[in-house]
C-alpha positions in Angstrom: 3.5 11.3 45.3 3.2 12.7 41.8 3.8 11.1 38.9 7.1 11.4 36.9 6.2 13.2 34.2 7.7 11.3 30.3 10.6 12.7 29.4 9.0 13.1 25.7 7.4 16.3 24.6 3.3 16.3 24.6 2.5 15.3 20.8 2.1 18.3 18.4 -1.5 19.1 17.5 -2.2 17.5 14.7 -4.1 19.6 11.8 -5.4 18.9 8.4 -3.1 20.4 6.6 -0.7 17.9 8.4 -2.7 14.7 8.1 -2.4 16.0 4.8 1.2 16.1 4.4 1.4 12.7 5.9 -0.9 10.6 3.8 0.4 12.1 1.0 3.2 9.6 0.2 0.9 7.4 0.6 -1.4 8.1 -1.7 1.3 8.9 -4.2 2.5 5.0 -3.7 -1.2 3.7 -4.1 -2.1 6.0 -7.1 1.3 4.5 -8.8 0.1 1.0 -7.4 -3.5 1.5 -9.1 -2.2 2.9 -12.8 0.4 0.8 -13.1 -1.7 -2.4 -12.2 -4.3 -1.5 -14.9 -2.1 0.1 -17.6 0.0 -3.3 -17.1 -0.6 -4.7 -20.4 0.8 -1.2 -22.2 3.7 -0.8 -20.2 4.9 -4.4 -21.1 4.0 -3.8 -24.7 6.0 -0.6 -24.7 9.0 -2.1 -22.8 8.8 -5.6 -23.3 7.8 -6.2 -26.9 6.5 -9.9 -28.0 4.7 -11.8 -30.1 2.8 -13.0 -27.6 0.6 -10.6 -25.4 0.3 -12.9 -22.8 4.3 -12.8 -22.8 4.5 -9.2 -22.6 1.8 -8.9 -20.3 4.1 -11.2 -18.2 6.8 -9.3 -18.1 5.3 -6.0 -17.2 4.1 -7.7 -14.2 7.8 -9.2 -13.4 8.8 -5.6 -14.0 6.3 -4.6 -11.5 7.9 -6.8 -9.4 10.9 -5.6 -9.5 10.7 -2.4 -7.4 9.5 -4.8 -4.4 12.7 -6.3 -4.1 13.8 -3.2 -2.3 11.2 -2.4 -0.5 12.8 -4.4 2.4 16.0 -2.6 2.6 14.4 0.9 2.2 12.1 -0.1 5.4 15.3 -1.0 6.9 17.5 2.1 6.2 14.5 4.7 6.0 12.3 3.1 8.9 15.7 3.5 11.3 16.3 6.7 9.9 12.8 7.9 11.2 13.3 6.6 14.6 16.9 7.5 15.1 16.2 10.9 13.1 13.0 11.7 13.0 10.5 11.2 11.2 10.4 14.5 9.4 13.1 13.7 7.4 12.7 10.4 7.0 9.4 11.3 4.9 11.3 13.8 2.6 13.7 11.5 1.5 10.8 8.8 0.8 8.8 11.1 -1.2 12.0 12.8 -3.7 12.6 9.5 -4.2 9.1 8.4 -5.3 9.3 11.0 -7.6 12.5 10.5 -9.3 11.3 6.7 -9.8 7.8 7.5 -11.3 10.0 10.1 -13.2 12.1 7.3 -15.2 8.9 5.4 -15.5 7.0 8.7 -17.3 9.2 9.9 -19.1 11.7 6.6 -21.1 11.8 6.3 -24.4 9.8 2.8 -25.4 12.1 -0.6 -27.0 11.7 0.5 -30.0 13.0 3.7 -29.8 16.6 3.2 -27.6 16.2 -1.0 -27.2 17.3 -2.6 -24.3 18.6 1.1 -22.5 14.6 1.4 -22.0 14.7 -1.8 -20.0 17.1 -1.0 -18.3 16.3 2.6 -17.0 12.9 1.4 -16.4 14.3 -1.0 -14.1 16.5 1.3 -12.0 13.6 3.4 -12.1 11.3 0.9 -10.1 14.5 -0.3 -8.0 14.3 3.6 -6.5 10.9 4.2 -5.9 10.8 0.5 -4.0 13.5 2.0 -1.8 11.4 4.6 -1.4 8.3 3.1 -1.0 9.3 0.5 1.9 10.5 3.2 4.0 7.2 5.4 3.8 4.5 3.6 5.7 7.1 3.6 9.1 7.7 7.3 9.2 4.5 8.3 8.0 2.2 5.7 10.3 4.5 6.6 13.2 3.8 10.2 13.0 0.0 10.1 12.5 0.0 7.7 15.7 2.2 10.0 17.5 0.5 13.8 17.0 -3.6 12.4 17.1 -5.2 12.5 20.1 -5.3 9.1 22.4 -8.9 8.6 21.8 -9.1 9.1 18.1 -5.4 7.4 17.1 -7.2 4.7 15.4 -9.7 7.3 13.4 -6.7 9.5 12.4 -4.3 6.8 11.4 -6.7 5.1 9.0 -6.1 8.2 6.6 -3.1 6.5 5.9 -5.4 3.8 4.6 -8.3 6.2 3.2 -5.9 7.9 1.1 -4.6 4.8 -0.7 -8.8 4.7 -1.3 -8.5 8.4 -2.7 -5.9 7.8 -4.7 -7.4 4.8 -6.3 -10.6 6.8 -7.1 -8.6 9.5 -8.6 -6.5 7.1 -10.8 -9.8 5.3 -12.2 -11.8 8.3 -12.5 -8.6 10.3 -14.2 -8.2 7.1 -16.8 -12.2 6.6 -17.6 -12.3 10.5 -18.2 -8.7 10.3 -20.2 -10.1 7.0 -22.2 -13.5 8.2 -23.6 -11.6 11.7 -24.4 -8.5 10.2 -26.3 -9.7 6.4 -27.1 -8.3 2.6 -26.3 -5.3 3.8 -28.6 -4.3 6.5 -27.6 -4.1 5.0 -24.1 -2.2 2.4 -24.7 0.8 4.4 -27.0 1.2 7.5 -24.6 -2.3 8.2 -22.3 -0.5 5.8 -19.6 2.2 8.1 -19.1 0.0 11.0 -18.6 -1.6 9.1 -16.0 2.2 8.6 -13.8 2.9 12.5 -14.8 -0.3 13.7 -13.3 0.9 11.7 -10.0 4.2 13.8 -10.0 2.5 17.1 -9.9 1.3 16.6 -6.4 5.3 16.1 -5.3 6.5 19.7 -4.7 3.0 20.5 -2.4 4.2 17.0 0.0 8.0 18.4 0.1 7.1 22.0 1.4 4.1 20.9 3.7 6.3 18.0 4.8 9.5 20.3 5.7 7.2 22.4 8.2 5.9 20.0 10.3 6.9 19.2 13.8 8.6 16.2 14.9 7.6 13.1 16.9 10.2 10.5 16.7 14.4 10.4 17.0 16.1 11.4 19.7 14.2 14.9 19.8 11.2 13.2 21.2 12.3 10.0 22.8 16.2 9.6 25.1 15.9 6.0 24.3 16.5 6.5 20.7 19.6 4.6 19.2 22.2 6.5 17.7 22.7 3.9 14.6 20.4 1.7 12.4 22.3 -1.1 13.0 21.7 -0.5 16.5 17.3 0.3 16.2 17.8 -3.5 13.7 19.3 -5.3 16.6 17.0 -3.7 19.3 14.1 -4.3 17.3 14.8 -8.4 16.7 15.9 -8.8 19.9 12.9 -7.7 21.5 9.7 -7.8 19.4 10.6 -11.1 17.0 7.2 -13.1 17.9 5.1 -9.7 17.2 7.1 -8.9 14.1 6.3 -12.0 12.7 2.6 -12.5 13.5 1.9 -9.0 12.0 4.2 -10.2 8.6 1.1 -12.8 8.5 -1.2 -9.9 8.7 -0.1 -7.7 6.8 0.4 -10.4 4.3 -2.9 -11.3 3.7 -4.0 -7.5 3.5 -1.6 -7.3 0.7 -3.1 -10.2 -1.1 -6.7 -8.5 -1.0 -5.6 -5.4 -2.3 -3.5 -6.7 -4.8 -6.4 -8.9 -5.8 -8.3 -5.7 -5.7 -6.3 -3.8 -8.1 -5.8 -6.9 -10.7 -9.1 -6.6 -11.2 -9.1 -4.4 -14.2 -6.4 -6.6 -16.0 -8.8 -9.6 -14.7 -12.3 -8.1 -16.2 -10.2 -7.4 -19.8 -7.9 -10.5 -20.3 -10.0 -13.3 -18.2 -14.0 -11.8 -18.4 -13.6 -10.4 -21.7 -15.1 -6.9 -20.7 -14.3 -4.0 -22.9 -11.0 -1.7 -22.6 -13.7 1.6 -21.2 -15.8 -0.8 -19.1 -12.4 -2.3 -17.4 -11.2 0.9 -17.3 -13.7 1.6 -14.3 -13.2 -1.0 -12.0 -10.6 1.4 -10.0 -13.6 3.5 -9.2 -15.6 0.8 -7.0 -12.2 -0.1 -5.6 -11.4 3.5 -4.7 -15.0 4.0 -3.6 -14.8 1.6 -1.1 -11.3 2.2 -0.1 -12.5 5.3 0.8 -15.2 5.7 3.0 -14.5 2.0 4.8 -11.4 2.6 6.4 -12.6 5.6 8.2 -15.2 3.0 9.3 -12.5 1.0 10.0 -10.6 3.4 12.3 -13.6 4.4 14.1 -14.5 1.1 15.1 -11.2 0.1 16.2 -11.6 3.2 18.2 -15.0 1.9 19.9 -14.2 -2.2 19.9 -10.9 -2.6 19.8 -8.0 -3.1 17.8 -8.0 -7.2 17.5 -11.8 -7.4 16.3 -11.7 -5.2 13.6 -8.5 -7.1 12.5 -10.4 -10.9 12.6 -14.1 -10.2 11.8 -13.5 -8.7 8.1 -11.1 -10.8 7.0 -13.1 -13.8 8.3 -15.9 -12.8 5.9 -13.1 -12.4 2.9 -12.5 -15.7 3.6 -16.2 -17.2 3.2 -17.4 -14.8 1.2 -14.5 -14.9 -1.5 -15.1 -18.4 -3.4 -18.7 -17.6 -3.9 -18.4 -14.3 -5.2 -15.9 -15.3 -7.7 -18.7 -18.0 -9.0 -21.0 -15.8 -9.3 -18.9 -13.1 -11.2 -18.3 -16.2 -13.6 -21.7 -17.0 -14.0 -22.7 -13.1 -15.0 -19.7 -11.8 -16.1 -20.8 -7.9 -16.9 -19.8 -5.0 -15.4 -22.0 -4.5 -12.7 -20.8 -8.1 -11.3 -17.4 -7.0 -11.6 -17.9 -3.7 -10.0 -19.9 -5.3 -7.2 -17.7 -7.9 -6.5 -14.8 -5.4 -6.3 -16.5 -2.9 -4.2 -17.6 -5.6 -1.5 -14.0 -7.5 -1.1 -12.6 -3.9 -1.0 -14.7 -2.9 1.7 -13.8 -5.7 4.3 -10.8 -5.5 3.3 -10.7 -1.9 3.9 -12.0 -1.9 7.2 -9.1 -4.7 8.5 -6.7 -2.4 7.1 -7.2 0.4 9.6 -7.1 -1.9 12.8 -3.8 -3.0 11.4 -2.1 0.1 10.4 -3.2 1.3 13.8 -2.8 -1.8 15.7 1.3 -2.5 14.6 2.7 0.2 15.3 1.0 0.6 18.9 2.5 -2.7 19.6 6.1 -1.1 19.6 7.8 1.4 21.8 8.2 5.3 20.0 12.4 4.1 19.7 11.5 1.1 16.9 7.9 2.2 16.0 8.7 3.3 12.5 11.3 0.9 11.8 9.3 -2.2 13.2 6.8 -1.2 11.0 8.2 -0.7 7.9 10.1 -3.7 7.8 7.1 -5.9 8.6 5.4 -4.1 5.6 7.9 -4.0 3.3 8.8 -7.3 3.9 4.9 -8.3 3.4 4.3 -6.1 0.3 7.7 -7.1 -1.1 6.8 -10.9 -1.2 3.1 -10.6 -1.7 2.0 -7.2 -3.2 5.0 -8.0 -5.8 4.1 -11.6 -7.0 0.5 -12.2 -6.0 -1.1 -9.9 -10.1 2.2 -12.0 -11.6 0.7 -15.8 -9.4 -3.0 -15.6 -10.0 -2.6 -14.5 -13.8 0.1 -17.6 -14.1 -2.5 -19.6 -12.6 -5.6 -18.9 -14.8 -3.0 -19.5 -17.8 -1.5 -22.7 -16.3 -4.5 -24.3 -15.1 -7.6 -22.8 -17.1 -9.1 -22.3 -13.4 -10.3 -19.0 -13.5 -11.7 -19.3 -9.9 -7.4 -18.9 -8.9 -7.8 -15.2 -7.4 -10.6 -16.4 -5.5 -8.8 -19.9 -4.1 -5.5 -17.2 -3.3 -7.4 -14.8 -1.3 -9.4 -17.8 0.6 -6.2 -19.5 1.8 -4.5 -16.2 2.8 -7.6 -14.8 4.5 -7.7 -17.9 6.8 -3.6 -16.8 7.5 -4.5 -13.8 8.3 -7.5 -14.2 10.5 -5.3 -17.1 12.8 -2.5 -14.2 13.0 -4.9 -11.7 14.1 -6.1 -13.6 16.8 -3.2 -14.1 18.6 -2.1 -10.4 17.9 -2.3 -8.4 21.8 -4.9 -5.9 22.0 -3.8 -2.2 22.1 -6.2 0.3 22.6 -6.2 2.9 25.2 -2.0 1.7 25.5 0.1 4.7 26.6 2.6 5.1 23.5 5.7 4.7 25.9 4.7 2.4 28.0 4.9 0.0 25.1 7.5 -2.7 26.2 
């Protein structure tokens, strides 16, 4: 007898001008990520004027913050959307709204031109693009998984992660190049917001190529597609809750390394002591190895397995994180830094891919984007938020500089246990997933 055929359509062909489209929000979120991480100490001294720096510094970083908070409800709403919907539109909505947010950021007036009103718009204006940000990674993910070919799904969905690499490459090359043209000053009155404008010039390219592309998800492409959020919520709790909450522990520690990652710059100035230009750098080794390493990433989970690429990297995080702190102590110059950077990147990198691969295969097509981007949100939200804000609180409360090190240690070991009891997924037909 034959086999009944799915009642989905074959997967759309999947072309680079489409991956393109795709990663794109992406790489708009971890370009923001990157520049707002570094330029952390203007943006608090334009918003959040003290007398203090380490109090403003502070409060740029709470401000950072801030946009997390909805990152869980916008991986709620958008993530449903997506697998209700589509995930075509689910990604235009994410990425207007990333630009209006970076928009508000850009473009206020500082304190000391319209007081508290700056605060406040800048507030509302991270509050939106956290909204938009927590529902990106569902749609997006889900889509890559969805249109690449069985055999390469883990290669072609760790562009998702590359182009967070990309983007963090572009962001520190852009600043080193805008530094030694303009100067330390100038970069801390007004060069920062050059940096967020230049981000918002790539939105109008993502909202055509996104409109064009075909869909995947919703009830075009899967019957079994709820009709409401509430309804993909309940589904998705009901069935998946153990899965949903092992990957929260993975995703969490990934968040942790790359947060570490990008507090780097703000680590090298206020804690090493490095010069503004020579900090300025250090999101070139991160975007250098964020590059290149999760397309290692992807093609190994292609070869190995999901599960191994997962546990092995992060395993070496773990051992190799104490000691490399030490010895960025002991020779704190730039090459240290940079070396340091690039190497915790890399692993860290390379466990990305399995995951962003690995979660979503877990899922059936009707919750895929929504399981997702709650998971991540949720992760990022907690984590990605607090961990810059944590591990500088703890180098000023303690006077233990080794803190970013002891952070990532502890939440490497999390994440490796998690992994581990995560199911293995490759070669999984999509909607067979139970």
């Amino acid at each position: 007898m034959d086999a009944i055929a799915p009642a989905h359509p074959p997967a759309p062909r999947l072309d680079r001008k489409a991956v393109g489209a795709v990663v794109l929000g992406n790489a708009l979120e971890f370009y923001d990520f990157t520049v707002y991480a570094f330029f952390a100490k203007a943006i608090g001294e334009a918003f959040f004027p003290a007398s203090d720096a380490s109090h403003s510094l502070l409060a740029s970083l709470a401000l950072f913050g801030v946009g997390y908070v909805m990152r869980p409800i916008g991986g709620a709403m958008i993530g449903a959307l997506a697998d209700r919907a589509g995930r075509k539109p689910a990604m235009l909505v994410t990425i207007a709204l990333m630009a209006l947010g970076m928009l508000m950021l850009a473009a206020c007036p500082g304190y000391a031109q319209i007081g508290g009103w700056a605060q406040a718009i800048v507030i509302a204006g991270r509050l939106i693009q956290g909204l938009a940000l927590g529902g990106e990674v569902g749609p997006s993910t889900a889509y890559l998984l969805e249109a690449a070919p069985p055999r390469h799904r883990g290669f072609v969905t760790s562009w998702q992660i590359a182009s967070q690499g990309c983007a963090a490459l572009f962001a520190g090359l852009l600043a080193t190049g805008l530094a030694l043209t303009v100067g330390d000053a100038a970069m801390a009155q007004w060069g920062w917001r050059v940096m967020f404008l230049v981000g918002l010039a790539v939105v109008p390219v993502g909202l055509i190529i996104r409109s064009h592309l075909p869909e995947t998800g919703g009830a075009e492409a899967d019957p079994r597609a709820a009709a409401s959020t509430g309804a993909v919520i309940r589904r998705l709790l009901r069935d998946h809750g153990r899965l949903l909450a092992l990957t929260f522990l993975v995703v969490a520690a990934s968040t942790v390394s790359n947060a570490v990652g990008t507090n780097m710059p703000v680590y090298a100035g206020a804690t090493l002591g490095l010069s503004e230009t020579a900090a300025t750098a250090v999101p070139i080794a991160l975007g250098l190895a964020s590059v290149a390493f999760p397309l290692l990433g992807g093609y190994l989970a292609d070869r190995v397995g999901r599960r191994p690429v997962m546990i092995w990297p992060r395993m070496l995080i773990l051992l190799l994180a104490v000691p490399a702190f030490a010895w960025l102590l002991r020779a704190p110059g730039p090459f240290a830094v940079y070396a340091v950077t690039f190497l915790l990147s890399a692993l860290s990198s390379i466990n990305a891919a399995a995951i962003i691969v690995g979660i979503p295969e877990s899922l059936p097509r009707s919750v895929r984007s929504s399981g997702l981007a709650i998971v991540y949100a949720l992760a990022v939200s907690v984590f990605g938020g607090s961990t810059n804000y944590v591990i500088n609180w703890l180098i000023a409360a303690t006077g233990d500089r080794m803190a970013p090190a002891y952070y990532l240690a502890a939440f490497s070991l999390i994440g490796t246990v998690a992994a581990w009891l995560l199911p293995e997924t490759r070669g999984r037909d999509l909607d067979d997933t139970a």
